[in-house]
C-alpha positions in Angstrom: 110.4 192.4 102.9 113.4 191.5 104.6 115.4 192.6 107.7 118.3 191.9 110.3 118.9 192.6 114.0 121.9 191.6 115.3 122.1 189.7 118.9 124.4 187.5 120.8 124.9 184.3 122.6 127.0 183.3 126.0 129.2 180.3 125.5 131.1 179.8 128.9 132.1 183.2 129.6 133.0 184.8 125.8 129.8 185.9 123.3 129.5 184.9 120.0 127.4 187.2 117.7 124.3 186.4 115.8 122.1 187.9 113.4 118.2 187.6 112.9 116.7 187.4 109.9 113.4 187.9 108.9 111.6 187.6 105.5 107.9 188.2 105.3 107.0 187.5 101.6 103.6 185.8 99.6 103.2 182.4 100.0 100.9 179.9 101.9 100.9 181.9 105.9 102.9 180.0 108.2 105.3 181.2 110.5 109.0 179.4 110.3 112.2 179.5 112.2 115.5 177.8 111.2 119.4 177.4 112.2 120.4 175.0 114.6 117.6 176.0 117.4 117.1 174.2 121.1 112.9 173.7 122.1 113.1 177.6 123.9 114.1 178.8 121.1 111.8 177.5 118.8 108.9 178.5 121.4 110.0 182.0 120.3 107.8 181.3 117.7 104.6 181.4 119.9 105.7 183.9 122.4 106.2 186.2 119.5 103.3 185.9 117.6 101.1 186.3 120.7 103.0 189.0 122.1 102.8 191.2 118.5 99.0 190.6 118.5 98.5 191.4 122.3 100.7 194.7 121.7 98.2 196.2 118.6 100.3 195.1 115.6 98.8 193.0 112.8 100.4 189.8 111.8 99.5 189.7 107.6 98.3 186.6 106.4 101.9 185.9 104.7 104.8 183.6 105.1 107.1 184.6 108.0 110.7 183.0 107.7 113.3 183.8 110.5 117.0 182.5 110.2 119.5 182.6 113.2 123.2 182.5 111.8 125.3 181.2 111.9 123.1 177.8 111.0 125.6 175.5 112.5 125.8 176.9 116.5 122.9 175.6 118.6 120.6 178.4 120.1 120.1 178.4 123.4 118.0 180.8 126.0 115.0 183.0 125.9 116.8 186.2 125.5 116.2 185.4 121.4 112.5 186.7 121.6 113.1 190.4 121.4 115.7 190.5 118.3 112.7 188.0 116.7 109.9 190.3 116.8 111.9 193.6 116.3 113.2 191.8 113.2 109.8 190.9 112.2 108.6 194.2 112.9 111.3 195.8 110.5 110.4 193.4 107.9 106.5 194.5 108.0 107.7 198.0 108.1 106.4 199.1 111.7 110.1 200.4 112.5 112.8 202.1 111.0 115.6 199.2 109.9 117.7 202.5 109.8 117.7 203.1 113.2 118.9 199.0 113.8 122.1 199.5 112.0 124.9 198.6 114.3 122.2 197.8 117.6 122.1 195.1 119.5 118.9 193.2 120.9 118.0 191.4 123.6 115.6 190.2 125.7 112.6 187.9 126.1 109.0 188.8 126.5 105.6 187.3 127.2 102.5 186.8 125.9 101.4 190.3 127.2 104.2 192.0 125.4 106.3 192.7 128.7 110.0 192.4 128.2 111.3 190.6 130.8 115.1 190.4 132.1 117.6 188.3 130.7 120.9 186.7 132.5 124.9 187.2 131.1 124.2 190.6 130.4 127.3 191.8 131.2 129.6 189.8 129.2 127.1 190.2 126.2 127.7 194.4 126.3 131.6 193.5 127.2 131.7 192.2 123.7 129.4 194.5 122.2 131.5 197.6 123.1 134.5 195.6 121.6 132.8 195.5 118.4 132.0 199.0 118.4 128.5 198.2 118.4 126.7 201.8 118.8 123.6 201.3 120.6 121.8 198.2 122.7 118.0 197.5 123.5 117.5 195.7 126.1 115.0 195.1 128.8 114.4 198.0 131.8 115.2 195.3 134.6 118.8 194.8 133.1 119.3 198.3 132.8 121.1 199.2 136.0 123.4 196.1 135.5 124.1 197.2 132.0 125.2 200.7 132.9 128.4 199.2 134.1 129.8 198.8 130.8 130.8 202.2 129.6 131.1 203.8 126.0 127.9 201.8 124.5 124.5 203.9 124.6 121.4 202.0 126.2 118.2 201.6 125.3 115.6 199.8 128.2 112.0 199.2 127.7 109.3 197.9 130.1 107.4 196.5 127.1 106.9 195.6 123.3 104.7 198.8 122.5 107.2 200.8 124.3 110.2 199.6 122.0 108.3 199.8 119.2 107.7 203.6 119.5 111.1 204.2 119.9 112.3 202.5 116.9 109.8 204.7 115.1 111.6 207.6 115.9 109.9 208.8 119.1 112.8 210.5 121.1 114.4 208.0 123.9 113.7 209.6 127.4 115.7 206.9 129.8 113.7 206.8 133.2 115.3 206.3 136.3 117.0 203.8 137.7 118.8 203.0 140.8 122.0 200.7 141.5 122.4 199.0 145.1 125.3 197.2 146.1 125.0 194.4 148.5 127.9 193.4 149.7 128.2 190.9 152.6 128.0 193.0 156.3 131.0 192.8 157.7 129.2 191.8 161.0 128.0 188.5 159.3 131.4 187.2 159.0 132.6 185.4 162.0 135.8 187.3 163.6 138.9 185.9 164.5 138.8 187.3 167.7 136.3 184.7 168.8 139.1 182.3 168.9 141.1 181.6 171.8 144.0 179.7 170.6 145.2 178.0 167.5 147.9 180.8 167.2 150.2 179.0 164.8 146.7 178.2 162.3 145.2 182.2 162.6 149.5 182.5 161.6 148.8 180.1 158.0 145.5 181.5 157.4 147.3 185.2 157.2 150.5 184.0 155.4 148.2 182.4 152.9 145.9 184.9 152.3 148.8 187.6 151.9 149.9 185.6 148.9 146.8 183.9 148.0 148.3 180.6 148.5 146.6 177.4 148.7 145.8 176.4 152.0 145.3 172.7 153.5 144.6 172.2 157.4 144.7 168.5 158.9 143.7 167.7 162.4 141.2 165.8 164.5 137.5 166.5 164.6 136.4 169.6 166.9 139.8 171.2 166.6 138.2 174.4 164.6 139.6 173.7 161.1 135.9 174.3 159.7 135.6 177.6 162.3 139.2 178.8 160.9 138.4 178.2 157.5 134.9 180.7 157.8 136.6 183.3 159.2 138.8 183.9 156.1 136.2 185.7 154.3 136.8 188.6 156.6 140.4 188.8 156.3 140.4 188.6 152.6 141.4 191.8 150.5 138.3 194.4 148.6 138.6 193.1 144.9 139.7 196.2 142.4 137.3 197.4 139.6 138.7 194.5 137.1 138.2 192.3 139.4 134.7 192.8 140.4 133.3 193.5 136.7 135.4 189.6 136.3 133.0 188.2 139.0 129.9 190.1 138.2 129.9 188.5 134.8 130.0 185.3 136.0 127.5 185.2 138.7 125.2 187.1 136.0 125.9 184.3 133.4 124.7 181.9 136.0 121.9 184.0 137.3 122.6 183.7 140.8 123.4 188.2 141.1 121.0 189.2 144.0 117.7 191.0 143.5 118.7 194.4 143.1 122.3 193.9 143.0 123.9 194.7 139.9 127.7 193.9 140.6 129.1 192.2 143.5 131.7 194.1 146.1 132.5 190.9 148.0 135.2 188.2 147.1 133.6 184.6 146.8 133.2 182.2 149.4 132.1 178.9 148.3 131.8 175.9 150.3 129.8 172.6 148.3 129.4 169.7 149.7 131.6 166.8 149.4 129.2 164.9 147.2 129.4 167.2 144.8 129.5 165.6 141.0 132.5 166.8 138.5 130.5 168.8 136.2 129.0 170.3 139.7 132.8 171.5 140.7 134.0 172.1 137.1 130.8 173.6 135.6 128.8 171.7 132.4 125.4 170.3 131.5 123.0 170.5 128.9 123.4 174.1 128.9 127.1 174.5 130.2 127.3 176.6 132.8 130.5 177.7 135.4 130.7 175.5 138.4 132.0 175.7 142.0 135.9 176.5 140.8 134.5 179.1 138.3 132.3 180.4 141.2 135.0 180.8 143.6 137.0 183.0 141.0 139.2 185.9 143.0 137.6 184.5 145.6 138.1 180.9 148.2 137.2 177.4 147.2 136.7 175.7 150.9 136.6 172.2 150.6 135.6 170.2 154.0 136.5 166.5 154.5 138.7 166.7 151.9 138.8 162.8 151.6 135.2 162.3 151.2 135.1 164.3 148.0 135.4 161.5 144.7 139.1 161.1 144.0 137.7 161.7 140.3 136.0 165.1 141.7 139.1 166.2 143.1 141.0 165.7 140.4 139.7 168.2 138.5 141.4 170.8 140.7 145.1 170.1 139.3 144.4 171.7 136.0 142.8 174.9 137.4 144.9 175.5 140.0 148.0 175.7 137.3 145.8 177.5 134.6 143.8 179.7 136.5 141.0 178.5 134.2 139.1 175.5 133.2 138.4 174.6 129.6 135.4 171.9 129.0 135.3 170.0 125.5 131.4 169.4 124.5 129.7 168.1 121.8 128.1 171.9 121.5 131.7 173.1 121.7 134.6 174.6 123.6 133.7 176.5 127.0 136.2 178.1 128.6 135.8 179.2 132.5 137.9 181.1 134.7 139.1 179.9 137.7 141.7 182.0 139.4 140.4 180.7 142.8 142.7 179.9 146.4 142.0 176.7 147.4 141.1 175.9 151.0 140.8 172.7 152.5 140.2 170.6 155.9 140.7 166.9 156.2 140.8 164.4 159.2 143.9 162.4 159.4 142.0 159.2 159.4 138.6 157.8 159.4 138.5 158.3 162.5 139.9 161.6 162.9 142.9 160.7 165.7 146.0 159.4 163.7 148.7 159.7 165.1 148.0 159.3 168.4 147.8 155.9 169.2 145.6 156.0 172.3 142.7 157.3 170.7 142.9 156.1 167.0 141.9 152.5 166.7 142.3 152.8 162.4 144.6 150.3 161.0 147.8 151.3 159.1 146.4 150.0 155.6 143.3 151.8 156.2 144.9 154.9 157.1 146.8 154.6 153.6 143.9 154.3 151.9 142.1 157.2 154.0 145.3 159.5 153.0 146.0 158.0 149.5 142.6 159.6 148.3 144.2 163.1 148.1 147.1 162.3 145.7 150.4 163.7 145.6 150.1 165.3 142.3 147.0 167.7 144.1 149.0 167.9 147.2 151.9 169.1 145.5 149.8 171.9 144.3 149.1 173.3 148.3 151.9 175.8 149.2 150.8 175.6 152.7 149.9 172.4 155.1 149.3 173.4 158.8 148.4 170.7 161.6 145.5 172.1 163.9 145.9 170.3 166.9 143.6 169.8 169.5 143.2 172.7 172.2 144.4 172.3 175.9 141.6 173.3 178.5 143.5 176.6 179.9 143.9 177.9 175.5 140.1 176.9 175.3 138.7 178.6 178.3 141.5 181.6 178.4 140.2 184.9 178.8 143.1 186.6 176.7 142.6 189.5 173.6 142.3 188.2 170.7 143.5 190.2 167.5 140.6 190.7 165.5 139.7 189.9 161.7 140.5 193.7 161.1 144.1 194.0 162.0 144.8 190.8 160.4 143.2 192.5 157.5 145.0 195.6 157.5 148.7 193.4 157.3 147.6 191.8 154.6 146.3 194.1 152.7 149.5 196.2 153.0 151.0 192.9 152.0 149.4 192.8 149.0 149.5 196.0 148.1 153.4 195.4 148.0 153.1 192.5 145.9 150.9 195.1 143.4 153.8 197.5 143.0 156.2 194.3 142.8 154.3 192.9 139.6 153.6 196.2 137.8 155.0 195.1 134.7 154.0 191.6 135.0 150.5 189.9 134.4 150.1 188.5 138.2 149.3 190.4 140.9 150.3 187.9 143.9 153.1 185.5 145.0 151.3 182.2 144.5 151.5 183.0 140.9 155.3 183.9 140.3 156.3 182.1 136.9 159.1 179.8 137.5 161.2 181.5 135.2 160.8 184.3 137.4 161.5 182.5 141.0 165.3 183.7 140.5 164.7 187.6 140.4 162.0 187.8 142.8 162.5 185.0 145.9 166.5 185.6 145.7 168.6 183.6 148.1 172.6 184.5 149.4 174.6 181.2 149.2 174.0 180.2 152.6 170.2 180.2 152.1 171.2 178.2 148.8 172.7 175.1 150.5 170.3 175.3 153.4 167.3 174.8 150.6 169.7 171.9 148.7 169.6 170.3 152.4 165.7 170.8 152.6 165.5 169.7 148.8 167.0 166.5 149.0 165.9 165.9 152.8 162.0 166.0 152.3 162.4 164.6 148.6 160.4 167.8 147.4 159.7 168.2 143.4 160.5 171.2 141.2 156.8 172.4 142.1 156.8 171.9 146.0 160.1 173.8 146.1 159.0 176.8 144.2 156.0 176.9 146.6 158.1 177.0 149.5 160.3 180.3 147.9 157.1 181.9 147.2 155.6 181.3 150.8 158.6 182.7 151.9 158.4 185.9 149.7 154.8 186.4 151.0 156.1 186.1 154.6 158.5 188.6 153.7 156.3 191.0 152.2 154.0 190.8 155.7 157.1 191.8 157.5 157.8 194.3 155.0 161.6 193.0 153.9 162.7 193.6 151.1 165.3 190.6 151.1 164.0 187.1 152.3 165.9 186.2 155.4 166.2 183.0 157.1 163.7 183.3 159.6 161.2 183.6 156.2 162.4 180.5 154.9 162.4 178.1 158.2 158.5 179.1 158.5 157.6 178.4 155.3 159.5 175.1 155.0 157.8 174.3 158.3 154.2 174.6 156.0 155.6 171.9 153.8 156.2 169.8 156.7 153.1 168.1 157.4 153.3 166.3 153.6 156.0 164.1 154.7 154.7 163.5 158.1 151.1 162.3 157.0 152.3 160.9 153.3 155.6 158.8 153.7 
């Protein structure tokens, strides 16, 4: 008899469909699986066989072919094993093939029969629903995190015998469940408040969260470029809906979704360290997977000591940043990421730490060329906002004054952004970093005396099409904090004074 159970595979972030199909027929007994499988696929085999027997069903003493199509995309992944023995099952007749028309399968199970929980379901119903597929067993542990998709009816089982019944037209009774959400406590994110001084920095970090602008601070070691950068999380604005079923899929791709927690609340905040390899920041290997850029998507990529990351490694960044996405080309295939990500980064200005001031830094001019030349001009020209953190004076460091908290910094930006929203109704963006040039002209407009102030600024700090766009758009966001419509001068002088520190470091 034959039969065939539909299932699906992850490939970077999309699903690809793929049908089981199982023949049990007379012939020498033997147990076979083709079409294109990797070794934990073909292990199926074993699992299956053990787990049928261990559940009560009797394997006949017949040929058992199973075909995954299409034959020529490799198989990856344990959640194969359920749609196998269901398929097999259909094919002896121990289950209603009626009742698999338009289901999906998934899951993997052990030698005991259990069905155990499976990562990237998310994505996987995503694309089911869009296919109008009707109904999808899976295993109970995913349950909660499948329930997030809407409009496609769920079936969860704890084990083989369990399914089995259900398939035979025993009526599905769904037994509880419970969803927790764990985002981060807001008291485990450091607070602005806790520090004194560094106005004009806590001033950057606002403006380029309000327009989710890339953010790059320089300064000597000690100066609190790392402590600035970890206090973002806590200014940065709750994610919509969208946005958190967009980061939820990822993180359950990857496996890395808390016990328990079945979508994530919080934006990203990843931080690797600076000997991280380029598949490690872009996302690959033998079984690609998203890296650190697709990790940190809605969310901040914080990169410390910039220059000590490979030149090759940071690289990478330029297409992402422009494409909000990464696309890797593998022998397997095309994966495609996203990667919608704010960059944030700290660097020393020399080996050092002290350039420019002469009495402390003893670095010589070609090495601090070569300390500088690692970040290139192409990836700098991709930062909308450079701030210097200087070093704090005694009286700043010891001072006893109120600081404003992470809150109320909160509150202005998301009222920022909320303006930005009703901005971009009709557009695909929801922020100013991401204004299309073609649109520069309708929403940063400038009276003719901001005009030839910007041709001085132009030509004076030899700026590129790019690094001029970015200062218009800082000045929009700056704007929008202030709650102006029109972009005034005071707007543009602050935001050209961000671009400032990329001719005063790169000459």
């Amino acid at each position: 008899m034959y039969s065939m159970v539909m299932t699906a595979i992850v490939r970077g972030i999309e699903c690809v469909c793929i049908q089981v199909e199982a023949d049990v027929s007379d012939g020498m007994p033997m147990f076979e699986m083709v079409g294109f499988l990797s070794s934990e696929v073909r292990e199926a085999r074993e699992r299956v066989r053990t787990a049928l027997h261990n559940c009560g069903f009797k394997i006949p003493a017949k040929r058992i072919t199973v075909n995954l199509s299409p034959a020529d995309l490799r198989k990856s992944g344990s959640g194969f094993d359920l749609p196998v023995a269901v398929a097999i099952l259909a094919a002896l007749g121990e289950v209603e093939e009626k009742i698999l028309e338009n289901t999906l399968v998934l899951g993997e199970i052990s030698l005991s029969g259990q069905i155990k929980p499976i990562h990237g379901i998310l994505p996987v119903l995503a694309k089911a629903r869009e296919m109008g597929v009707k109904r999808c067993l899976i295993p109970f542990l995913n349950q909660a995190e499948a329930k997030l998709i809407p409009g496609i009816e769920i079936w969860a089982a704890d084990n083989l015998r369990e399914l089995a019944a259900y398939l035979k037209g025993e009526v599905y009774v769904e037994k509880p469940y419970s969803v927790e959400v764990h985002g981060m406590p807001q008291e485990a994110i450091p607070d602005f408040s806790e520090i004194n001084g560094q106005e004009t920095v806590k001033r950057a970090c606002e403006v380029a969260v309000a327009g989710m602008h890339n953010f790059l601070m320089i300064g000597p070691p000690g100066s609190g470029k790392t402590m600035m950068a970890k206090r973002i999380p806590g200014i940065l604005p709750p994610m919509n809906e969208k946005e958190k079923l967009e980061v939820s899929e990822i993180y359950s791709i990857c496996g890395m979704l808390q016990q328990n927690e079945f979508v994530t609340d919080r934006r990203p905040f990843r931080m690797p360290h600076h000997t991280i390899s380029p598949n490690g920041l872009s996302g690959g290997g033998t079984i690609p997977k998203p890296g650190e850029i697709s990790l940190a998507h809605k969310g901040v990529l914080f990169l410390d000591e910039l220059p000590e990351y490979k030149k090759s490694t940071l690289e990478i960044l330029r297409q992402p940043m422009e494409d909000k996405q990464i696309t890797l080309v593998r022998q397997s295939g095309i994966y495609r990421y996203p990667a919608d990500f704010m960059l944030v980064a700290a660097m020393n200005p020399c080996k050092c730490g002290y350039y420019p001031d002469r009495d402390r830094c003893r670095c010589q001019d070609a090495e601090i060329a070569r300390y500088l030349g690692r970040i290139s001009k192409p990836l700098l020209d991709r930062i909308d906002i450079s701030i210097e953190v200087p070093v704090l004076n005694y009286d700043d460091l010891a001072g006893l004054r109120q600081n404003e908290s992470s809150q109320v910094i909160r509150e202005r930006v998301v009222a920022a952004l909320e303006r930005q929203r009703h901005r971009f109704l009709q557009e695909e963006i929801s922020c100013n970093s991401q204004i299309p040039s073609k649109n520069i002209g309708r929403y940063c407009k400038l009276d003719n005396g901001q005009q030839k102030y910007m041709k001085e600024i132009y030509q004076k700090m030899e700026l590129s099409a790019r690094g001029y766009y970015k200062i218009l758009k800082t000045a929009r966001t700056i704007a929008d904090l202030e709650n102006s419509e029109k972009i005034r001068d005071c707007h543009l002088n602050e935001a050209v004074c961000y671009r400032v520190q990329d001719k005063k470091y790169w000459e």
